[in-house]
N, CA, C and O atoms as a GROMACS GRO file, in nm:
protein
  540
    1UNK      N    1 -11.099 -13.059  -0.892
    1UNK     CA    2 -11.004 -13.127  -0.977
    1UNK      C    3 -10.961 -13.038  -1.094
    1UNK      O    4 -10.843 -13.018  -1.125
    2UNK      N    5 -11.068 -12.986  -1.154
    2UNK     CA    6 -11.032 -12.898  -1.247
    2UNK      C    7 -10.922 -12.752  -1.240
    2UNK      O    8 -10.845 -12.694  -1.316
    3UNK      N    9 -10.972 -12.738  -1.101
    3UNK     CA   10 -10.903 -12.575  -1.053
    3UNK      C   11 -10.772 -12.670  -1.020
    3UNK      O   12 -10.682 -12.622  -1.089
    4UNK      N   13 -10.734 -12.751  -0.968
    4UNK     CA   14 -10.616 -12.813  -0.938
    4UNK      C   15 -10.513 -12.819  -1.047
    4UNK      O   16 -10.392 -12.808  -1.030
    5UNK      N   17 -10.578 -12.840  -1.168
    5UNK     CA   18 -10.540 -12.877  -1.314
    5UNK      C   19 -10.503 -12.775  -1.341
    5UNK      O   20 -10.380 -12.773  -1.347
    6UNK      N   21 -10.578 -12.623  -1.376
    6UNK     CA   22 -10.529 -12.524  -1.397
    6UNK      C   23 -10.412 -12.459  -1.318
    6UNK      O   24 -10.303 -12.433  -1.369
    7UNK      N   25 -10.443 -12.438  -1.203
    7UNK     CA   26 -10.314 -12.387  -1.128
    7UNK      C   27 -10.171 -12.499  -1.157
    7UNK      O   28 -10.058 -12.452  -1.145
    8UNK      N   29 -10.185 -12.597  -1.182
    8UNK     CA   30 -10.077 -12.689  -1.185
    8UNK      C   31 -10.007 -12.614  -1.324
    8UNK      O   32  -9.903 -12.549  -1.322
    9UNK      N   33 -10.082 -12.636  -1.428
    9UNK     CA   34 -10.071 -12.567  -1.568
    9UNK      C   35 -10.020 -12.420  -1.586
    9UNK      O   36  -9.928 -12.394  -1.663
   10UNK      N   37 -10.088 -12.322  -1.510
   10UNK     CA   38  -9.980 -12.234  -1.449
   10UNK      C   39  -9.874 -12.214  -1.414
   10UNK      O   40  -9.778 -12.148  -1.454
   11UNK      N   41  -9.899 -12.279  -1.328
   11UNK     CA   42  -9.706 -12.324  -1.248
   11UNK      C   43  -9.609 -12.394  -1.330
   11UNK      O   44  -9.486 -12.396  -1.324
   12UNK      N   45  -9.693 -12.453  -1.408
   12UNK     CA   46  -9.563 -12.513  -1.516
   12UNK      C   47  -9.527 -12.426  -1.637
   12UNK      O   48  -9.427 -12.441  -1.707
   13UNK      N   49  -9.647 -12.310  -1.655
   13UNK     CA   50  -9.577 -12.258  -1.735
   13UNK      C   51  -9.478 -12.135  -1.715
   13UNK      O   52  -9.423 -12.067  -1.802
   14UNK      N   53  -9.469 -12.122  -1.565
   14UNK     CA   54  -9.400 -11.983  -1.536
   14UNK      C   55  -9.243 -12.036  -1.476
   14UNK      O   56  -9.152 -11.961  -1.442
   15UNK      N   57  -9.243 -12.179  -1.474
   15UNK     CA   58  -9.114 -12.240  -1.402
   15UNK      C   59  -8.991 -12.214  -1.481
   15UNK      O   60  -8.885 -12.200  -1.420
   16UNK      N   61  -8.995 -12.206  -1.648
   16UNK     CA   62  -8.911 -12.170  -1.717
   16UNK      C   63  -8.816 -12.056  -1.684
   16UNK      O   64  -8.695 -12.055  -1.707
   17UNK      N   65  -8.904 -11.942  -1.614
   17UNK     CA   66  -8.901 -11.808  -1.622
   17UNK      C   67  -8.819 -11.816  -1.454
   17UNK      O   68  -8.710 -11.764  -1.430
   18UNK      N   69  -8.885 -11.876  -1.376
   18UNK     CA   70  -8.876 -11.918  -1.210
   18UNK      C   71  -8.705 -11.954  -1.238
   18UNK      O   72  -8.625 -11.869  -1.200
   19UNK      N   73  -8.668 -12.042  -1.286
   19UNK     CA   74  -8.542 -12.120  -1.329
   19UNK      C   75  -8.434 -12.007  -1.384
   19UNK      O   76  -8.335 -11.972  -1.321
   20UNK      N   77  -8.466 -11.962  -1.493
   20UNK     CA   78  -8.379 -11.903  -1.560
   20UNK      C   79  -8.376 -11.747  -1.474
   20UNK      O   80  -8.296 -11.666  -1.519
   21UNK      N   81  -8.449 -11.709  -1.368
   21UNK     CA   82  -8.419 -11.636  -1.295
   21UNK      C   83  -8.313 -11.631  -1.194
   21UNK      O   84  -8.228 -11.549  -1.159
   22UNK      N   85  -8.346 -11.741  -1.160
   22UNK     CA   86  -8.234 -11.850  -1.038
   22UNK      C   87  -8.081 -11.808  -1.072
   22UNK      O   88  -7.991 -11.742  -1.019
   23UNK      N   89  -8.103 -11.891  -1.203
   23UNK     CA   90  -7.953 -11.947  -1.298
   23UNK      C   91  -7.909 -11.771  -1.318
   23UNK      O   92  -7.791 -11.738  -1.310
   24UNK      N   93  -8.008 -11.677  -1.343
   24UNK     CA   94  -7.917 -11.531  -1.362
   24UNK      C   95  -7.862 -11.519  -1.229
   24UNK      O   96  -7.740 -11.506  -1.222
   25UNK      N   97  -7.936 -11.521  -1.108
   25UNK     CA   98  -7.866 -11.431  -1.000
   25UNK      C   99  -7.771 -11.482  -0.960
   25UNK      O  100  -7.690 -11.410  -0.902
   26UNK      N  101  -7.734 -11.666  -0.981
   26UNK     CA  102  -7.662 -11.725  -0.937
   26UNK      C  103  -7.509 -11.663  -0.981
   26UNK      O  104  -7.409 -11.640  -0.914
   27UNK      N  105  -7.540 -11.647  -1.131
   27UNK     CA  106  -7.398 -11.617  -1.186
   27UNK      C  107  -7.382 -11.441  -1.180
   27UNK      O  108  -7.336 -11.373  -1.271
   28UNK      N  109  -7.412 -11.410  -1.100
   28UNK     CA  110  -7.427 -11.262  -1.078
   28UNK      C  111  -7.420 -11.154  -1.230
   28UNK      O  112  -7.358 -11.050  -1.252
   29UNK      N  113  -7.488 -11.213  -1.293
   29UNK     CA  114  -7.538 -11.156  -1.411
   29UNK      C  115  -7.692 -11.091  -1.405
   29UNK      O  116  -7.797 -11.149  -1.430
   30UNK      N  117  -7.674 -10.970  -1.368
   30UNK     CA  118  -7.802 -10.819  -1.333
   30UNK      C  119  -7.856 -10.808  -1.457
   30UNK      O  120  -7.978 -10.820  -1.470
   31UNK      N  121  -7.782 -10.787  -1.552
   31UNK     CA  122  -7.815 -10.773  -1.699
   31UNK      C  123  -7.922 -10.873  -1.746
   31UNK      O  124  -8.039 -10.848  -1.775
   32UNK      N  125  -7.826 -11.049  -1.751
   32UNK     CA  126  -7.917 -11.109  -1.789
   32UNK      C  127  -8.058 -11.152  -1.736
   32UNK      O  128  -8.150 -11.192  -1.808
   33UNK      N  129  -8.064 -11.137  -1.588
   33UNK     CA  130  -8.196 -11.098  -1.542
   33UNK      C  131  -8.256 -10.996  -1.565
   33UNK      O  132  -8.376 -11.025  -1.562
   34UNK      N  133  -8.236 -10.842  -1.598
   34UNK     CA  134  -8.322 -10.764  -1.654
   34UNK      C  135  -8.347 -10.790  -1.795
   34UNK      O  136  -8.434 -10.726  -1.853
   35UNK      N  137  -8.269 -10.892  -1.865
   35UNK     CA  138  -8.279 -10.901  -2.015
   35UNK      C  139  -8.381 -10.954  -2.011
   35UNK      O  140  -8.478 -10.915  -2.077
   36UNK      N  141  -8.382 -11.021  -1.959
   36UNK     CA  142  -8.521 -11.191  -1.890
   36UNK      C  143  -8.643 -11.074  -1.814
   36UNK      O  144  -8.751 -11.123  -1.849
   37UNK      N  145  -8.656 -11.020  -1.777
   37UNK     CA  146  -8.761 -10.910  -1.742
   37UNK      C  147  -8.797 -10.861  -1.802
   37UNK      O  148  -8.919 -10.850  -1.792
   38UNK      N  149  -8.723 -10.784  -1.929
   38UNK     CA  150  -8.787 -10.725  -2.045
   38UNK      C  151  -8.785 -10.818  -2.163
   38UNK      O  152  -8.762 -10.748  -2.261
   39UNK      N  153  -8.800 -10.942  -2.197
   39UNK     CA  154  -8.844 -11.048  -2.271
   39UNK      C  155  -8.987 -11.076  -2.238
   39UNK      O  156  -9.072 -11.096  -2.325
   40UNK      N  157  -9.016 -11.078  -2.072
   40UNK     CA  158  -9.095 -11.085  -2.019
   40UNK      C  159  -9.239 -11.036  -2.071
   40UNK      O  160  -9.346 -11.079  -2.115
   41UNK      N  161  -9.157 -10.888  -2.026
   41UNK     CA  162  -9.280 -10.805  -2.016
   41UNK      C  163  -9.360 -10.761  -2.198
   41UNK      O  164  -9.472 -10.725  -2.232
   42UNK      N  165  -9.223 -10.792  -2.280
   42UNK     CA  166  -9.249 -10.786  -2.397
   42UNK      C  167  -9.346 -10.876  -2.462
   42UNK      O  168  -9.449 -10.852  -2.525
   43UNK      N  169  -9.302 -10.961  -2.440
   43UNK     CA  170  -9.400 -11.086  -2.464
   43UNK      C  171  -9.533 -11.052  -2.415
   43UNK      O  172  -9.623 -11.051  -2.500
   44UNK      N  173  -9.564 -11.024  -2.289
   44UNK     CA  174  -9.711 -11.021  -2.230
   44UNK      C  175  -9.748 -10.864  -2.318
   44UNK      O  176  -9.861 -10.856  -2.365
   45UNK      N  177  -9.669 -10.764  -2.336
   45UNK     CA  178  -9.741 -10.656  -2.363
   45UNK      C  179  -9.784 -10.709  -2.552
   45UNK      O  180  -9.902 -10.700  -2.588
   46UNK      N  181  -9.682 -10.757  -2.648
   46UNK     CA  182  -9.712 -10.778  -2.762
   46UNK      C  183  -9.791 -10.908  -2.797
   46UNK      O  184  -9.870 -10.888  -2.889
   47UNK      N  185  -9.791 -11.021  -2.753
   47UNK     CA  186  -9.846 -11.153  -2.756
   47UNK      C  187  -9.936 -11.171  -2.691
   47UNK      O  188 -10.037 -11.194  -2.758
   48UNK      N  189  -9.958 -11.174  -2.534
   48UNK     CA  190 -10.009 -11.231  -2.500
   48UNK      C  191 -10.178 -11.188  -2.425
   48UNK      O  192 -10.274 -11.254  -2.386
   49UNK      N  193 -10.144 -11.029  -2.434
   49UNK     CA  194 -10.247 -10.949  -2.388
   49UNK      C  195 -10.323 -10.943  -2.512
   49UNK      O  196 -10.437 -10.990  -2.506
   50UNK      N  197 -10.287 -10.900  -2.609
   50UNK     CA  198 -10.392 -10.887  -2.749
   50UNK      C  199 -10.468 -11.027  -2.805
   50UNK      O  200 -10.578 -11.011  -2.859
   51UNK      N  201 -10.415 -11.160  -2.794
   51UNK     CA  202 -10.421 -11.253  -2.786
   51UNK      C  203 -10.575 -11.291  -2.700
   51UNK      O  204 -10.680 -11.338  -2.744
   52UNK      N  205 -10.522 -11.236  -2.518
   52UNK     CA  206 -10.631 -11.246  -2.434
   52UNK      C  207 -10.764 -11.170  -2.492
   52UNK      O  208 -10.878 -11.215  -2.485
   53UNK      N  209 -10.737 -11.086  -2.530
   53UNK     CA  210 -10.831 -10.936  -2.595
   53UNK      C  211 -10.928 -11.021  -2.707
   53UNK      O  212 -11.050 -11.014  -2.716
   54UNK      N  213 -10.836 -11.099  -2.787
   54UNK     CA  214 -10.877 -11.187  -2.866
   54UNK      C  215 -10.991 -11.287  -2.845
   54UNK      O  216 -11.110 -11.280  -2.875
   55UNK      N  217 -10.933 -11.365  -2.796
   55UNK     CA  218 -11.032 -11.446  -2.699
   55UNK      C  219 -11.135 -11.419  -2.613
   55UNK      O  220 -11.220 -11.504  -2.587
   56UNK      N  221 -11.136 -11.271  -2.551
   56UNK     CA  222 -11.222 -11.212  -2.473
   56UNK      C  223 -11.348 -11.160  -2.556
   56UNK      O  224 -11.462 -11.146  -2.511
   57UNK      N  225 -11.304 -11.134  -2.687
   57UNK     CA  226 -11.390 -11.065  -2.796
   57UNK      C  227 -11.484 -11.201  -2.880
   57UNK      O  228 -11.604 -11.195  -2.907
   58UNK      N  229 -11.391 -11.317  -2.908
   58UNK     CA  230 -11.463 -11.452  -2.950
   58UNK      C  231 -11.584 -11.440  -2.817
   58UNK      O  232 -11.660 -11.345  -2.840
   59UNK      N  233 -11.606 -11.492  -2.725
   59UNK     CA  234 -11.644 -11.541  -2.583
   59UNK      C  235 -11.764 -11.364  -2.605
   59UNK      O  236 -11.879 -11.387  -2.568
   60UNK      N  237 -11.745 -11.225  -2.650
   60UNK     CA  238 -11.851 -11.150  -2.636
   60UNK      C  239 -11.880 -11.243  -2.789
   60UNK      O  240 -11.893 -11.363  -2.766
   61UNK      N  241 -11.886 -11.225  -2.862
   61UNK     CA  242 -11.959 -11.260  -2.979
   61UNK      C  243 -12.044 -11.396  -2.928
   61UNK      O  244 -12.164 -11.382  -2.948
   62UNK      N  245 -12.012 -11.516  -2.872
   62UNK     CA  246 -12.065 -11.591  -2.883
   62UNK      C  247 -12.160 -11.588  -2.752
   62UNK      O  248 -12.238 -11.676  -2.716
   63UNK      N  249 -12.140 -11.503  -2.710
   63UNK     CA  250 -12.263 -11.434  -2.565
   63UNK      C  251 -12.349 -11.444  -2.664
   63UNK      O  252 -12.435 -11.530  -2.683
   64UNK      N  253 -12.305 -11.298  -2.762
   64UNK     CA  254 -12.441 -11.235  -2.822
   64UNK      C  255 -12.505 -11.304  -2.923
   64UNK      O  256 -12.616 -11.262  -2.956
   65UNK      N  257 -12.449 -11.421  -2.992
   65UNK     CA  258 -12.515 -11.554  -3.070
   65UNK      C  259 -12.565 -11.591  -3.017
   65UNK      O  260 -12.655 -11.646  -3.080
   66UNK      N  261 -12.581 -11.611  -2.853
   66UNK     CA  262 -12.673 -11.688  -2.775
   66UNK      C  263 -12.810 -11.612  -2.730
   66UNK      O  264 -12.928 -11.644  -2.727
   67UNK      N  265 -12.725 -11.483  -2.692
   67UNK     CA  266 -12.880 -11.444  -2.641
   67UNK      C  267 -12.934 -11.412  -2.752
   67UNK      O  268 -13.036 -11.481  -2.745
   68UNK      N  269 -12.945 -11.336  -2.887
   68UNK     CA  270 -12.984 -11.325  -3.025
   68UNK      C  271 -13.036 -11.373  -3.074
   68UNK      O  272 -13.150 -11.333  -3.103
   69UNK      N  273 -12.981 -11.505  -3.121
   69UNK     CA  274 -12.997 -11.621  -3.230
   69UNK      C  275 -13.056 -11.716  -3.156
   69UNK      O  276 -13.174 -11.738  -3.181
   70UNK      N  277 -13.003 -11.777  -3.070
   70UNK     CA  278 -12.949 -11.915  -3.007
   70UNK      C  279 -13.106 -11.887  -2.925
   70UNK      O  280 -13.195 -11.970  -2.944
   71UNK      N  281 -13.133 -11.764  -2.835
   71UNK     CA  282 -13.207 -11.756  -2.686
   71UNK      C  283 -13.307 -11.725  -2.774
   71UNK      O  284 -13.400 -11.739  -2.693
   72UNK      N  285 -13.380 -11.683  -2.910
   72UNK     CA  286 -13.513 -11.620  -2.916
   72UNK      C  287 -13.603 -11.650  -2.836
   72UNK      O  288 -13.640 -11.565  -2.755
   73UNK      N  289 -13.641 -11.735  -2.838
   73UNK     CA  290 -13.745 -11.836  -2.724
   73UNK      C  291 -13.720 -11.881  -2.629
   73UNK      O  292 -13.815 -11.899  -2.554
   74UNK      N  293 -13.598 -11.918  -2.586
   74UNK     CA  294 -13.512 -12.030  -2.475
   74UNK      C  295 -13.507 -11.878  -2.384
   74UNK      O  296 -13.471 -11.768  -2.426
   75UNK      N  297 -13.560 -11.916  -2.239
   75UNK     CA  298 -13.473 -11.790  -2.148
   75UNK      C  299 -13.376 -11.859  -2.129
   75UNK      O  300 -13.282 -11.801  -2.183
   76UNK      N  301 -13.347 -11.938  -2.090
   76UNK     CA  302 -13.217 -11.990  -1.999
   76UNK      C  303 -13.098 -11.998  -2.129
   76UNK      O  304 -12.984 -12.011  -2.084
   77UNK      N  305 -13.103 -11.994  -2.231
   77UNK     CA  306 -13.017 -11.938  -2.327
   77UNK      C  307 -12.939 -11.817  -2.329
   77UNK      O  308 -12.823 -11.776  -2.338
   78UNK      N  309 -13.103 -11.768  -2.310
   78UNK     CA  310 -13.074 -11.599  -2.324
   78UNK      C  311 -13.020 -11.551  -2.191
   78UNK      O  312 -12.947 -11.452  -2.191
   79UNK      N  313 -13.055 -11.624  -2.058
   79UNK     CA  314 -12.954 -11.578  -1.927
   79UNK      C  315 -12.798 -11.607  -1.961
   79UNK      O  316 -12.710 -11.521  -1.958
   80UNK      N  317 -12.779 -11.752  -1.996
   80UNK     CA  318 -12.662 -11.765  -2.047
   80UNK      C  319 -12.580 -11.672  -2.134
   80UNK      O  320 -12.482 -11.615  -2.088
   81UNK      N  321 -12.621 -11.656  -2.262
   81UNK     CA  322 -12.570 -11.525  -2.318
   81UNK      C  323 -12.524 -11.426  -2.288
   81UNK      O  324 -12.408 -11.399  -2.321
   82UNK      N  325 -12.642 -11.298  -2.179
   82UNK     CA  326 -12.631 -11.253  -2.145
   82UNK      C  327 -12.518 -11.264  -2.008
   82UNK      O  328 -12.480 -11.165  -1.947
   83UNK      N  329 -12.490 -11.357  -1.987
   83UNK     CA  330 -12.376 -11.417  -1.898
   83UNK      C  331 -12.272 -11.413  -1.896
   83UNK      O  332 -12.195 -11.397  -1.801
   84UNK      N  333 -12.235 -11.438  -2.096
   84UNK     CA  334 -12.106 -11.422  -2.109
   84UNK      C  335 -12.101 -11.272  -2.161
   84UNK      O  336 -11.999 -11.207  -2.136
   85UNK      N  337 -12.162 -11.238  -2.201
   85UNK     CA  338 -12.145 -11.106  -2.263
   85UNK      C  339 -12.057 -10.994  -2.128
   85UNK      O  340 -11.968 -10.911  -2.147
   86UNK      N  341 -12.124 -11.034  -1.997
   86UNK     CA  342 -12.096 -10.969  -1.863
   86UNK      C  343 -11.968 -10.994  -1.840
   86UNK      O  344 -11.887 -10.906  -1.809
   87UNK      N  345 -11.942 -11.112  -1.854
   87UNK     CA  346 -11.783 -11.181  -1.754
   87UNK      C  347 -11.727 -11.118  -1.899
   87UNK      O  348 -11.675 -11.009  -1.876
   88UNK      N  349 -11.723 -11.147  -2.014
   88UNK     CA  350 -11.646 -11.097  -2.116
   88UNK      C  351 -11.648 -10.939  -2.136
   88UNK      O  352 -11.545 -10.900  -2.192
   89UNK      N  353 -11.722 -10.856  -2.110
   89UNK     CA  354 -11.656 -10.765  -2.074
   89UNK      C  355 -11.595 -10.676  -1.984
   89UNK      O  356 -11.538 -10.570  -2.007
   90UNK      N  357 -11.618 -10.739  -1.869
   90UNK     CA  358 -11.540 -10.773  -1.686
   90UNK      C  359 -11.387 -10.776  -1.751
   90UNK      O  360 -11.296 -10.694  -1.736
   91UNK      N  361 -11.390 -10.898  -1.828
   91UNK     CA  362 -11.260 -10.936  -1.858
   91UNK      C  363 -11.183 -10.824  -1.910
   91UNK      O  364 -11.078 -10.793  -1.855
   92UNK      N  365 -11.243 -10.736  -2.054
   92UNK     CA  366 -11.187 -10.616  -2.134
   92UNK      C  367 -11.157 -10.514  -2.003
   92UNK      O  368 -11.047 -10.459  -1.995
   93UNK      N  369 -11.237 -10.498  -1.923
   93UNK     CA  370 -11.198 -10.366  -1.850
   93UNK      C  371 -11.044 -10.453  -1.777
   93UNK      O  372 -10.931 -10.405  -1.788
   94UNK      N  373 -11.066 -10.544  -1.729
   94UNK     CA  374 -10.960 -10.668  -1.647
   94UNK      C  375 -10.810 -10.640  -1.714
   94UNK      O  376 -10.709 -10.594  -1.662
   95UNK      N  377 -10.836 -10.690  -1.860
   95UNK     CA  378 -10.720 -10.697  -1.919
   95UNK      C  379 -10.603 -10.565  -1.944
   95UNK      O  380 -10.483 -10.544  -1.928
   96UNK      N  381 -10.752 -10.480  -2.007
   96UNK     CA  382 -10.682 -10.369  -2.033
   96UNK      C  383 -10.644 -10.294  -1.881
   96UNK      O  384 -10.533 -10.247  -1.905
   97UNK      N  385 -10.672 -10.265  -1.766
   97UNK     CA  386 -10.594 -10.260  -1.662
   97UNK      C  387 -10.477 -10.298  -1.658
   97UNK      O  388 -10.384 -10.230  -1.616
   98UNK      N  389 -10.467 -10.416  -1.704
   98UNK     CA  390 -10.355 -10.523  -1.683
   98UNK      C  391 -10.205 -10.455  -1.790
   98UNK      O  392 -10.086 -10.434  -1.770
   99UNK      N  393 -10.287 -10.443  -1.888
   99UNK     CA  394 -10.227 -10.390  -1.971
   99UNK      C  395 -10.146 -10.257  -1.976
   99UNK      O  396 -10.051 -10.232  -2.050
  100UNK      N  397 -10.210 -10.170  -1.874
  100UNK     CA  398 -10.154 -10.016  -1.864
  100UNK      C  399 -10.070 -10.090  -1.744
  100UNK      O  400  -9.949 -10.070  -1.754
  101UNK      N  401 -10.098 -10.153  -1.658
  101UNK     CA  402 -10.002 -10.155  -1.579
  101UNK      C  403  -9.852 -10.212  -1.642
  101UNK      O  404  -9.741 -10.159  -1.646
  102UNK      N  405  -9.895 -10.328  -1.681
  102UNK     CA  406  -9.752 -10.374  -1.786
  102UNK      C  407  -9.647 -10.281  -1.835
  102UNK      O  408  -9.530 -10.258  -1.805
  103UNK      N  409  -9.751 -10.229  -1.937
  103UNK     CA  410  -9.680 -10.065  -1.995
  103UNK      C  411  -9.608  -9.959  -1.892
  103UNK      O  412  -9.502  -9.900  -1.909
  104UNK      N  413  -9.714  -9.952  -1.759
  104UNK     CA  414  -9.621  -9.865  -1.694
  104UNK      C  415  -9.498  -9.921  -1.633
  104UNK      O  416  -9.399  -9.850  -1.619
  105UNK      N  417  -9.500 -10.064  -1.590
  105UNK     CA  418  -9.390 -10.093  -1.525
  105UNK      C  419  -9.255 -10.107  -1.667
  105UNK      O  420  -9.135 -10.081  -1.654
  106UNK      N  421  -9.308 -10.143  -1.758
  106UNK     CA  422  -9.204 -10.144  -1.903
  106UNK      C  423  -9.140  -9.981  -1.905
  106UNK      O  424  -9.022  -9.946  -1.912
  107UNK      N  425  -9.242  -9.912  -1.899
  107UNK     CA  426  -9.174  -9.773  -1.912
  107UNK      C  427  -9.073  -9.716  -1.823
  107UNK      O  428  -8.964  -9.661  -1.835
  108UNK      N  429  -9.146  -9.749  -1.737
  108UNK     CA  430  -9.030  -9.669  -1.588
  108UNK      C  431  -8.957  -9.758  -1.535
  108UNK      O  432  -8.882  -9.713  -1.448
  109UNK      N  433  -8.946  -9.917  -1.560
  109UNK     CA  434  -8.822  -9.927  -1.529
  109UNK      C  435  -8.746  -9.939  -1.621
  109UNK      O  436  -8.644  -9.883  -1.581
  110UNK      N  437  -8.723  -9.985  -1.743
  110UNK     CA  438  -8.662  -9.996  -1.871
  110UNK      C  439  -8.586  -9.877  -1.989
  110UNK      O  440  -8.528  -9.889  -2.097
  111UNK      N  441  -8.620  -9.765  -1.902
  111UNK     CA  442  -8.598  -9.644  -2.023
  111UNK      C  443  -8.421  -9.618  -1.968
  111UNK      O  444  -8.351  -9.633  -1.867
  112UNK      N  445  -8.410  -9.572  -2.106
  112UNK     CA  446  -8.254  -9.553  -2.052
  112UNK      C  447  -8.242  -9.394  -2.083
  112UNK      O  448  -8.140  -9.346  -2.134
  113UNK      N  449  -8.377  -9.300  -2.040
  113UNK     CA  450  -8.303  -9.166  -2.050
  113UNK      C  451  -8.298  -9.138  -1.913
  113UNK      O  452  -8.348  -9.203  -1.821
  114UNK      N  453  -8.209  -8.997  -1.908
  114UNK     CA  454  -8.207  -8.986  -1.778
  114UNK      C  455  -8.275  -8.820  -1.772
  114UNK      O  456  -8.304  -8.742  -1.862
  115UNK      N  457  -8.286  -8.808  -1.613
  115UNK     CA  458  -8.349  -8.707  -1.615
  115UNK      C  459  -8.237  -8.549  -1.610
  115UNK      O  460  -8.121  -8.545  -1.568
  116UNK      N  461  -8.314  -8.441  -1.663
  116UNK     CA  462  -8.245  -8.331  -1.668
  116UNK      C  463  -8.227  -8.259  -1.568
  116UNK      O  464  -8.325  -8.202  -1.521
  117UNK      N  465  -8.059  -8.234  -1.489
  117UNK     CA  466  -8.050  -8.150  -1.412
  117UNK      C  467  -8.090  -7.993  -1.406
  117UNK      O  468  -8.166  -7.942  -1.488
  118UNK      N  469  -8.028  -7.920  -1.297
  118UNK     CA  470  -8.063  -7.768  -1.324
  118UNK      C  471  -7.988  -7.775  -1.454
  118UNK      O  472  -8.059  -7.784  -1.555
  119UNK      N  473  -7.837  -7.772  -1.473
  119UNK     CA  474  -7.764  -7.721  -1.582
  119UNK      C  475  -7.827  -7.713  -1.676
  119UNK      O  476  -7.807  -7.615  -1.747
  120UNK      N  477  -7.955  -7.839  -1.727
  120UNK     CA  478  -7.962  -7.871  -1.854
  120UNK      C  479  -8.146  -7.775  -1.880
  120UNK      O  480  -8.216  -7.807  -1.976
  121UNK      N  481  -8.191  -7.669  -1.781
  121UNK     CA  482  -8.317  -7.632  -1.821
  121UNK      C  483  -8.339  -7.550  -1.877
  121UNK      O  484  -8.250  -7.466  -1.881
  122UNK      N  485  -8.463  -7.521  -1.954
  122UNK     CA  486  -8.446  -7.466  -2.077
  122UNK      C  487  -8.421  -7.290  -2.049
  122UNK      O  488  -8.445  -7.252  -1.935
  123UNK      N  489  -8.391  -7.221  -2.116
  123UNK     CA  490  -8.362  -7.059  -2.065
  123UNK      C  491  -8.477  -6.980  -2.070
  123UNK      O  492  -8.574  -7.025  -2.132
  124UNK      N  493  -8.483  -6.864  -2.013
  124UNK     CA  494  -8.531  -6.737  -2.009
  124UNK      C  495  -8.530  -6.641  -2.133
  124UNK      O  496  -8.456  -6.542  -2.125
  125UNK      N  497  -8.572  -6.652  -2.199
  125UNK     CA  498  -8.545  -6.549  -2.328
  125UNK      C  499  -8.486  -6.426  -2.250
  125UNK      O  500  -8.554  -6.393  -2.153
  126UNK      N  501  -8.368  -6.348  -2.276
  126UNK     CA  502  -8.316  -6.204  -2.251
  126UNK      C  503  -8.252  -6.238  -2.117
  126UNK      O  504  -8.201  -6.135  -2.073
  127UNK      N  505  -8.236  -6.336  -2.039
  127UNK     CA  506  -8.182  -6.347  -1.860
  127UNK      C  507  -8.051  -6.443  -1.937
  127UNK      O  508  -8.070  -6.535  -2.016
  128UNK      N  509  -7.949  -6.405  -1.899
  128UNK     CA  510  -7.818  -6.467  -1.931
  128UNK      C  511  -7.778  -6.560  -1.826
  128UNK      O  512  -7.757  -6.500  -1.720
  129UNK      N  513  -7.757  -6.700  -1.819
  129UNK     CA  514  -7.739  -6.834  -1.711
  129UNK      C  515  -7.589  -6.764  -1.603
  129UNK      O  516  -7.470  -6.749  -1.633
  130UNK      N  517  -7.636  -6.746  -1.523
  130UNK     CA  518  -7.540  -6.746  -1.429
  130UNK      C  519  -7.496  -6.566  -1.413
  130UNK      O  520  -7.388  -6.518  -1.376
  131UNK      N  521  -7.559  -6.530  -1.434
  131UNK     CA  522  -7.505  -6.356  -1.432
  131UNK      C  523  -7.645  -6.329  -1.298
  131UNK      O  524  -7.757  -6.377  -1.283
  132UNK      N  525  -7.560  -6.228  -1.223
  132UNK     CA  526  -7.659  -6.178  -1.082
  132UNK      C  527  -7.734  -6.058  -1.107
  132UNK      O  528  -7.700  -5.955  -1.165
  133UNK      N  529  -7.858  -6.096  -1.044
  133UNK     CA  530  -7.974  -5.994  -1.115
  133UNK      C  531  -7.907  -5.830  -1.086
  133UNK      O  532  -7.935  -5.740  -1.166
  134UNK      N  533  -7.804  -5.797  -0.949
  134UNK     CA  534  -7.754  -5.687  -0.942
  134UNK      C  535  -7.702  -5.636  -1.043
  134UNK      O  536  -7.704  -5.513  -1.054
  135UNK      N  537  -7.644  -5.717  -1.140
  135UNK     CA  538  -7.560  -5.649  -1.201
  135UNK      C  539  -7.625  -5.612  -1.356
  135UNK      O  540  -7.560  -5.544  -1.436
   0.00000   0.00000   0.00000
């Protein structure tokens, strides 16, 4: 019931995004769907990942209140603790993955430089562009 709840909660929160994707391609507006892609990705790289990081760091602290403070005497405290301390930092390696990937897909598809032909590479000190070594 619970996992049902969550995934439902999911799905409702990505339908906004699902919709207003629709409504771009419909009106053959490319733009405003990549605008909506990089809102996207902005959001998850500035909000919502540091946020998670956030929460991932509450959840180690309160591991280590447990096994510490909370477990001196109690094992089954101190398994607990030691419990979250594990999945919470599962999660840091998790996120931050998550995170370079974000970044890489923000980078390479979003940049608007372009790349440099032959014309544009850098010179030879003393070799003059376009003159034949015969001569």
């Amino acid at each position: 019931m619970i996992k049902n709840t969550f995934i439902l909660a999911i799905g409702m929160m990505f339908l906004p995004t699902v919709s207003s994707a629709q409504i771009a391609s419909e009106a053959g507006g490319g733009e405003d769907f990549q605008t909506l892609l990089e809102n996207i990705l902005t959001f998850a790289n500035d909000v919502l990942i540091p946020f998670i990081i956030g929460i991932g760091f509450l959840v180690f602290v309160w591991g280590m209140f447990k096994y510490f403070i909370a477990g001196g005497a109690d094992e089954g405290k101190r398994e607990e603790g030691k419990s979250l301390m594990i999945y919470a930092t599962l999660g840091f390696v998790l996120i931050i993955v998550f995170w370079g990937i974000v970044n890489l897909l923000t980078d390479s598809l979003f940049t608007e430089t372009e790349i440099d032909g032959p014309d544009n590479l850098p010179g030879i000190p003393g070799v003059t562009p376009g003159a034949d070594a015969d001569s």
